[in-house]
C-alpha positions in Angstrom: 68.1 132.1 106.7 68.9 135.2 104.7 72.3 135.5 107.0 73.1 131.9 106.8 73.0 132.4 103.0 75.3 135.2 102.6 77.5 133.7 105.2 77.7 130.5 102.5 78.3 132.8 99.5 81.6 135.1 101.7 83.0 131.7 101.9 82.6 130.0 99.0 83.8 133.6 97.2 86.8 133.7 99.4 87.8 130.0 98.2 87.2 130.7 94.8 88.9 133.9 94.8 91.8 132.0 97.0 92.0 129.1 94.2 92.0 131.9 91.5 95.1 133.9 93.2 97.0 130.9 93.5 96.8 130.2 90.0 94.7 126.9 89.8 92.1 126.5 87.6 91.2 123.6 88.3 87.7 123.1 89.8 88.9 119.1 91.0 88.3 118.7 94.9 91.2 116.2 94.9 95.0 116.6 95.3 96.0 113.2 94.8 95.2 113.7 91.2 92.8 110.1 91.2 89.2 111.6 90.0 89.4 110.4 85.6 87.4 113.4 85.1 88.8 116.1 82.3 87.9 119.5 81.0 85.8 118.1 78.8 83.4 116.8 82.1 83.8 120.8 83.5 82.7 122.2 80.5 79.8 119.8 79.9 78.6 120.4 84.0 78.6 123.7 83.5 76.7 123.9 80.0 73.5 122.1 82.2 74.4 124.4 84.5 73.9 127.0 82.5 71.0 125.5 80.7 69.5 124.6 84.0 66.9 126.8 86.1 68.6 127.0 89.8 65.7 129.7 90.6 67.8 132.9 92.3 71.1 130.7 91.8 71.3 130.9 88.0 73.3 134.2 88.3 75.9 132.5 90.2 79.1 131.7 88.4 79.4 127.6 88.3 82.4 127.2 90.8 81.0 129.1 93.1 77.7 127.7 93.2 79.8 124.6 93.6 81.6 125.7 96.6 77.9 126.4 98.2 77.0 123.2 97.8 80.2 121.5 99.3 79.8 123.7 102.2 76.5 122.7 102.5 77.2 119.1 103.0 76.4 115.8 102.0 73.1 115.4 103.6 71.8 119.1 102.3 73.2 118.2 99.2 70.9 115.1 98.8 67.9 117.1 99.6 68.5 119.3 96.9 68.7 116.7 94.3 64.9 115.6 95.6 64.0 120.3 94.4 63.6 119.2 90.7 65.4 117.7 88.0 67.8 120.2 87.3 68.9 120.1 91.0 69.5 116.4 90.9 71.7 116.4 87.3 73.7 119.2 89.1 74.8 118.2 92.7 74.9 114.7 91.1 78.5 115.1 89.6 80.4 112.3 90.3 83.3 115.1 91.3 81.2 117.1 94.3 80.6 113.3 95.9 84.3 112.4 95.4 84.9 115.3 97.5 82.2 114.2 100.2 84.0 110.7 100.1 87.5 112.0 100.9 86.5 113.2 104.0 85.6 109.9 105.3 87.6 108.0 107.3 88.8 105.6 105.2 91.8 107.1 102.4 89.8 108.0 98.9 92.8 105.6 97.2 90.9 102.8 99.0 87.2 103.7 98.6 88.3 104.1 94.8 89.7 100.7 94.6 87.4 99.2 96.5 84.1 100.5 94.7 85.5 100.1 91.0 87.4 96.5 91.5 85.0 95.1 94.5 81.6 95.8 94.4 80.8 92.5 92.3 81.7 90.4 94.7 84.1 86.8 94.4 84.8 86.3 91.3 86.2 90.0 90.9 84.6 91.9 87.7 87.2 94.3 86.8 85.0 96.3 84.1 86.7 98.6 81.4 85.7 102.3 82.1 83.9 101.3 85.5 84.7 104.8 86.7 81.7 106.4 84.1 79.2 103.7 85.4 79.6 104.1 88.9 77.3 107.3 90.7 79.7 108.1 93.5 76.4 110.1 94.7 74.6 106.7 94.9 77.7 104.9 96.6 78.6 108.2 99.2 74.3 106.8 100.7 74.8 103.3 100.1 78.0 103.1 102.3 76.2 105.6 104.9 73.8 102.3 105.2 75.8 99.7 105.8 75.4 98.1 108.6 79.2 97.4 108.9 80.5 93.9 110.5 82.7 92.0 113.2 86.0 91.4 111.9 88.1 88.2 112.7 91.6 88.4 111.0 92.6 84.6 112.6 96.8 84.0 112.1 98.5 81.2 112.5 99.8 82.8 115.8 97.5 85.6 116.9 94.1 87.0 115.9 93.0 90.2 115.4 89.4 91.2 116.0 86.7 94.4 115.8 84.3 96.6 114.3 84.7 97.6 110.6 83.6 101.0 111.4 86.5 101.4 114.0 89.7 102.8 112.9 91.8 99.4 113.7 91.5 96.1 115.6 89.9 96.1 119.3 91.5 93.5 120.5 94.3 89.8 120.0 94.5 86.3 121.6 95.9 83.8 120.6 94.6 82.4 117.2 92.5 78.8 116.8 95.1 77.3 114.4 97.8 76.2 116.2 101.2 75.9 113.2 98.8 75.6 110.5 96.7 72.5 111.8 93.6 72.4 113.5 93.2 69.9 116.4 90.2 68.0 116.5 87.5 67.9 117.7 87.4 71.0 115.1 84.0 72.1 116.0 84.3 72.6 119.7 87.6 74.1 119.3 86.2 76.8 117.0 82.7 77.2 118.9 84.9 77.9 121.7 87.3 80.1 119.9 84.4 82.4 118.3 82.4 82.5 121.4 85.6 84.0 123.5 86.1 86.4 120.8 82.2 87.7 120.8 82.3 88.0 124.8 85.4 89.7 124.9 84.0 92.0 122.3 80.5 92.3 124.1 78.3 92.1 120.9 75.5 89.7 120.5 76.5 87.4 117.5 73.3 88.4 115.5 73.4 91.5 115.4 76.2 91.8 112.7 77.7 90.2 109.7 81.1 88.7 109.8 84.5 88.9 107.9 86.6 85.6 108.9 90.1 85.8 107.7 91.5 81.9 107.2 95.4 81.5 107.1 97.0 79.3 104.6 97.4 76.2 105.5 97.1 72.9 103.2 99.0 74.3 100.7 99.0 71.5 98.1 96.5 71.3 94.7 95.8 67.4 96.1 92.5 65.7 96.6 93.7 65.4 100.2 94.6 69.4 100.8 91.5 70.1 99.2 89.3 68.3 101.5 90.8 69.9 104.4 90.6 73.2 103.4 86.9 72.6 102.6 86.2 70.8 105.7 87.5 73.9 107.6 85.9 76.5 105.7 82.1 74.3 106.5 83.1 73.9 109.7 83.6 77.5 110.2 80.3 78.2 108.4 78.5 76.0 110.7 80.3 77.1 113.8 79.0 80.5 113.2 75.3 80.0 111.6 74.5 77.6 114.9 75.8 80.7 116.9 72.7 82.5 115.2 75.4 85.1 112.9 72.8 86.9 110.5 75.9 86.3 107.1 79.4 85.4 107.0 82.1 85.9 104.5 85.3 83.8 104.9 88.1 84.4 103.1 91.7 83.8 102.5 94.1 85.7 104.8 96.6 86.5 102.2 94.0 87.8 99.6 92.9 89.8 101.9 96.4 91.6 102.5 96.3 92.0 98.8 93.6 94.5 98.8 94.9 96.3 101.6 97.4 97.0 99.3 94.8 98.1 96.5 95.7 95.1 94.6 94.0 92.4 92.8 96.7 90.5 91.6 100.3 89.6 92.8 102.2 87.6 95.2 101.9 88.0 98.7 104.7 86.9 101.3 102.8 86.1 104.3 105.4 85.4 107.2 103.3 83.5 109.5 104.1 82.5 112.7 106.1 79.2 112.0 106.6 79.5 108.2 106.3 81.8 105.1 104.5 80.9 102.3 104.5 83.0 98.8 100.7 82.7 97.6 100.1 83.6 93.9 96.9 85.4 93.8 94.8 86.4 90.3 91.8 88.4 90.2 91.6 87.6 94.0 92.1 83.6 93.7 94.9 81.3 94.9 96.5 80.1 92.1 96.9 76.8 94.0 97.8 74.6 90.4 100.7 77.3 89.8 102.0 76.2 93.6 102.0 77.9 97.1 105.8 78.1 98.2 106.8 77.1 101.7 110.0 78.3 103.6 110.0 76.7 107.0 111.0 79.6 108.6 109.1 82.5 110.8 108.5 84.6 113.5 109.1 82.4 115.8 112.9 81.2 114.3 113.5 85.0 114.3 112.9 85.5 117.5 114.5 82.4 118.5 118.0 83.2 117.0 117.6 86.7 118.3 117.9 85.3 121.8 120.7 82.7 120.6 122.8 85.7 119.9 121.7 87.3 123.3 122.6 84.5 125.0 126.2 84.0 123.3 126.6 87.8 124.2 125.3 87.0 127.7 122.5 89.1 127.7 119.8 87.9 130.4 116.4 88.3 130.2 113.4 86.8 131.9 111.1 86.3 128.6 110.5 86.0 124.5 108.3 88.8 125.2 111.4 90.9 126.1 113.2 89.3 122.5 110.2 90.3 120.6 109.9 93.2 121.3 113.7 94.2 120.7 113.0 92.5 117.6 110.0 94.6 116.6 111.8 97.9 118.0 115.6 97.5 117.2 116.1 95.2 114.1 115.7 95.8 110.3 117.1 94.0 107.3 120.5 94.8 105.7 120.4 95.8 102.0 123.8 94.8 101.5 125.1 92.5 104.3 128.1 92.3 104.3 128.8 96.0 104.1 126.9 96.6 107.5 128.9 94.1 109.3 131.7 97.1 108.9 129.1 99.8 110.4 128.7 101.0 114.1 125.0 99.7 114.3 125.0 100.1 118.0 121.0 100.5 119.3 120.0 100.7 123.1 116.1 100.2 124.0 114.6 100.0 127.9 112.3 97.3 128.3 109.9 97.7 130.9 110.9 95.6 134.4 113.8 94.2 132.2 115.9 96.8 132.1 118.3 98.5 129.0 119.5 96.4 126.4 122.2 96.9 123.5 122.4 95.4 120.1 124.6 95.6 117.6 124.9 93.2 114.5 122.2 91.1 116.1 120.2 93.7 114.9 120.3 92.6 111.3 121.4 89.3 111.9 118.0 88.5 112.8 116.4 89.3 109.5 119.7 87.6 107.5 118.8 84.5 108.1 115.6 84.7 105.6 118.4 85.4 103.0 120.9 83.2 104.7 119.6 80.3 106.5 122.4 78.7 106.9 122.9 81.3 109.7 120.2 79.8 112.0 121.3 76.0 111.2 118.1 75.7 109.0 118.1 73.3 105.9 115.4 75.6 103.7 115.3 77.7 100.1 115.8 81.2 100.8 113.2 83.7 100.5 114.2 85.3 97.5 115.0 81.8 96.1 111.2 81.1 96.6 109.4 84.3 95.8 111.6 83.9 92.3 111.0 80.6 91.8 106.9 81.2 92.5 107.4 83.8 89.6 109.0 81.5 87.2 105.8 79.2 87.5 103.6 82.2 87.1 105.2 82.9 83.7 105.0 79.3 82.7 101.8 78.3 83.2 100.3 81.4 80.9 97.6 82.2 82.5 97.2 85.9 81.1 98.5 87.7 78.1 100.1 90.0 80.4 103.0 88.5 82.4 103.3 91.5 84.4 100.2 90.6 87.4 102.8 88.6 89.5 105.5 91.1 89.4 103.8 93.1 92.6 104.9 91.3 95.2 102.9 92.4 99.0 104.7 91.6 102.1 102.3 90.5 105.5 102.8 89.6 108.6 104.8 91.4 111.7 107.8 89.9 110.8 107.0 91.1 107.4 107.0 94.8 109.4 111.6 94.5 109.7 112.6 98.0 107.8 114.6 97.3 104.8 112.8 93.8 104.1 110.9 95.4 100.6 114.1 96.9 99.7 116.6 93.8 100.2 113.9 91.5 98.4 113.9 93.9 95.3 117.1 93.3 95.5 117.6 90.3 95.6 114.7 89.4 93.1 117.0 91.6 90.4 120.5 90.6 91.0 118.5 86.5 90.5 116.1 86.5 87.9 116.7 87.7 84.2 115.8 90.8 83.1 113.5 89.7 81.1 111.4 89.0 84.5 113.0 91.6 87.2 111.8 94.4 84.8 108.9 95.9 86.1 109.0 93.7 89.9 107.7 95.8 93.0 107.8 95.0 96.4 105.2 96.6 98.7 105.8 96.2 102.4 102.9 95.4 104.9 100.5 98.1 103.8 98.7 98.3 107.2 101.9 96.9 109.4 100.9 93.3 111.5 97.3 94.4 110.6 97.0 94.5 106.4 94.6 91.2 106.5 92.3 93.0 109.1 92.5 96.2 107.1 91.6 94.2 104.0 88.5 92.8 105.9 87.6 96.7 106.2 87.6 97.3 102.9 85.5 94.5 102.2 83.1 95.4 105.4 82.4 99.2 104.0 81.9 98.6 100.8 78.8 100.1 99.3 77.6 96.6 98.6 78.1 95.2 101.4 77.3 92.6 102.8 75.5 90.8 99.9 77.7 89.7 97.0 80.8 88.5 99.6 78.6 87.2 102.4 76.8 83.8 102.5 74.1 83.6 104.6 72.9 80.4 106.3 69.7 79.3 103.8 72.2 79.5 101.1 75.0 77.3 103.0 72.6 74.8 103.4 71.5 74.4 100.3 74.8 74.5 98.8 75.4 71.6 101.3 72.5 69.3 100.4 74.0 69.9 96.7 77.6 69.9 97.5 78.0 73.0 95.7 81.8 73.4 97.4 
């Protein structure tokens, strides 16, 4: 024991002393510069500490005491706290379990986020100062006991599905929404769909909670679109409690790319498989009554006129499969078109049993025609046209004080993934709307590539209060059924 301890204290000198050499005082375990603590926090930890009785510790300077007890670890760490009072007020600084959090999987940006704009569940609770409320010590156990959930990020093309304590999706097939509508009979279609899913992932459907990601679809504030949307989201509901799953939180695809980009508030560009729809989203709801904008445009146009051009070039190929993936591998998005029309842009890829192919201006052609669509002999509003005009109805209907929540705009979907797509849309968005409006606008490409919904599900999944305000479980859908409570 003896040896163990002087082995902690050389290495918690020989950080301190490093940290001192280089010049830091700073006693914060982060870089990123994202902990809202201050000197005046350091100062006031190290007056208990001084005030404190440690036992044979009390002659330790502070910040090396402090490196002990990171290099001790979380779990040692909680034990102490259980020693005696002065213990616990000591390895319960919000700072030492911040450190403990960053070396968790997930990035400390998004635990932050999550844990100070999520925990409440839907509706979102934003608090002022959250940070001095929240005991990261408290949170670090709470998330240790979550008992994590199967995530189903459905498209309107392909799904996405796994474990939220897995670093990314398991698994895709093809989605249950076939271009945005569901064929009926809906029920058998989705017991079918969630019961391939569950035997492909081998996991008994009670033994987890689930995160269901629904795609927008029934995009209108009508009585009409309104039915459907709740008829899909019951249906899902009791799909899922018949197939004995212990809770279930469904949720909007688009708000859930949102929080993979640590937002509560914006407009996401979700280009779907047939169309793109711009979804105004505050505090984490669809602002349906501003309007959902609809360009009838998607993936698959993209990769259709990508083999158009192939074809006029007499390129031959045996499959889409082999345009896709040309298109997810050799084409990006002009920032100023006509300019690269002038630029060798020549780009050669091997596609497996198909052989080498070479593009040139079909390489930004492809992603033109969402600015042009014309191009592709489509009659629709261009993108920026529609993400500008879904801003212009944000300012007007006045729905905040503070104009500036739909000026972050989040970009989803693998189309969404084309390099130079955020750029060109800022762009765009500037060189449109007045200044008065463009001021301030951010474009954020997909923040988790083709995946940002599934990653969004994550967040949700490991949150320290999860799975109990997002989740409904199946006594509480039925009641809210006998009392149509929708």
């Amino acid at each position: 024991m003896c040896r163990d301890m002087s082995t902690l204290f050389r290495k918690a000198w020989e950080s301190v002393s490093g940290r001192f050499g280089s010049g830091s005082g700073s006693s914060s375990p982060s870089s990123s510069g994202r902990h809202h603590h201050n000197h005046q926090q350091q100062e006031m930890m190290t007056s208990m500490y001084a005030q404190s009785s440690t036992g044979a510790f009390d002659r330790v300077p502070f910040d090396v005491f402090m490196q002990i007890v990171k290099l001790l670890g979380p779990k040692e760490v909680a034990r102490l706290s259980a020693v005696c009072k002065s213990w616990k007020l000591i390895v319960s600084d919000n700072r030492l379990w911040i450190y403990f959090l960053q070396n968790q999987q997930e990035s400390w940006d998004s635990i932050f986020f999550a844990e100070t704009q999520l925990r409440s569940g839907y509706p979102l609770q934003a608090l002022p100062n959250q940070m001095s409320q929240l005991s990261f010590m408290d949170i670090f156990g709470q998330r240790k006991q979550v008992p994590g959930s199967v995530i189903i990020d459905g498209g309107s093309g392909y799904c996405k599905f796994g474990w939220s304590k897995y670093e990314r999706p398991s698994g895709r097939s093809a989605t249950f929404l076939e271009f945005g509508n569901i064929e009926s009979p809906m029920y058998s279609r989705l017991r079918h769909f969630f019961a391939t899913i569950y035997s492909r992932m081998q996991v008994k459907t009670s033994a987890q909670p689930i995160v269901v990601s629904i795609p927008i679809c029934h995009y209108d504030d009508t009585e009409s679109a309104k039915a459907a949307r709740r008829q899909l989201k019951q249906t899902i509901y009791s799909v899922l409690f018949d197939m004995n799953v212990p809770a279930i939180c469904a949720i909007n695809q688009s708000t859930l790319a949102l929080y993979a980009a640590r937002r509560t508030s914006g407009i996401v560009v979700n280009i779907g498989f047939q169309q793109t729809s711009i979804v105004p989203i505050l505090h984490g709801k669809v602002m349906r009554k501003v309007g959902v904008e609809v360009v009838g445009m998607g993936a698959l146009k993209l990769t259709g006129f990508l083999r158009e051009l192939m074809q006029k070039e007499n390129m031959h190929f045996d499959s889409l499969y082999t345009v896709r993936s040309l298109k997810e591998k050799l084409c990006y998005v002009a920032l100023d078109y006509e300019a690269e029309l002038s630029k060798d842009t020549q780009a050669t890829l091997e596609v497996a049993a198909e052989g080498c192919f070479t593009l040139s201006k079909e390489r930004f052609q492809i992603g033109e025609i969402l600015f042009q669509p014309r191009m592709a002999g489509v009659r629709a509003m261009a993108l920026h046209q529609a993400v500008a005009l879904c801003m212009d109805h944000c300012q007007a209907a006045e729905l905040t004080g503070d104009d500036s929540w739909f000026k972050t705009v989040v970009l989803t979907g693998g189309s969404a993934c084309l390099p130079g797509l955020a750029e060109r849309l800022g762009k765009e968005l500037h060189e449109l709307l007045p200044k008065s409006m463009s001021t301030g606008i951010r474009v954020i490409s997909p923040p988790f590539g083709a995946d940002s919904a599934w990653f969004g599900a994550k967040l949700i999944s490991n949150l320290s209060t999860f799975p109990g305000p997002w989740c409904m479980t199946k006594k509480q859908f039925k009641y809210k059924a006998r009392r149509f409570i929708w």
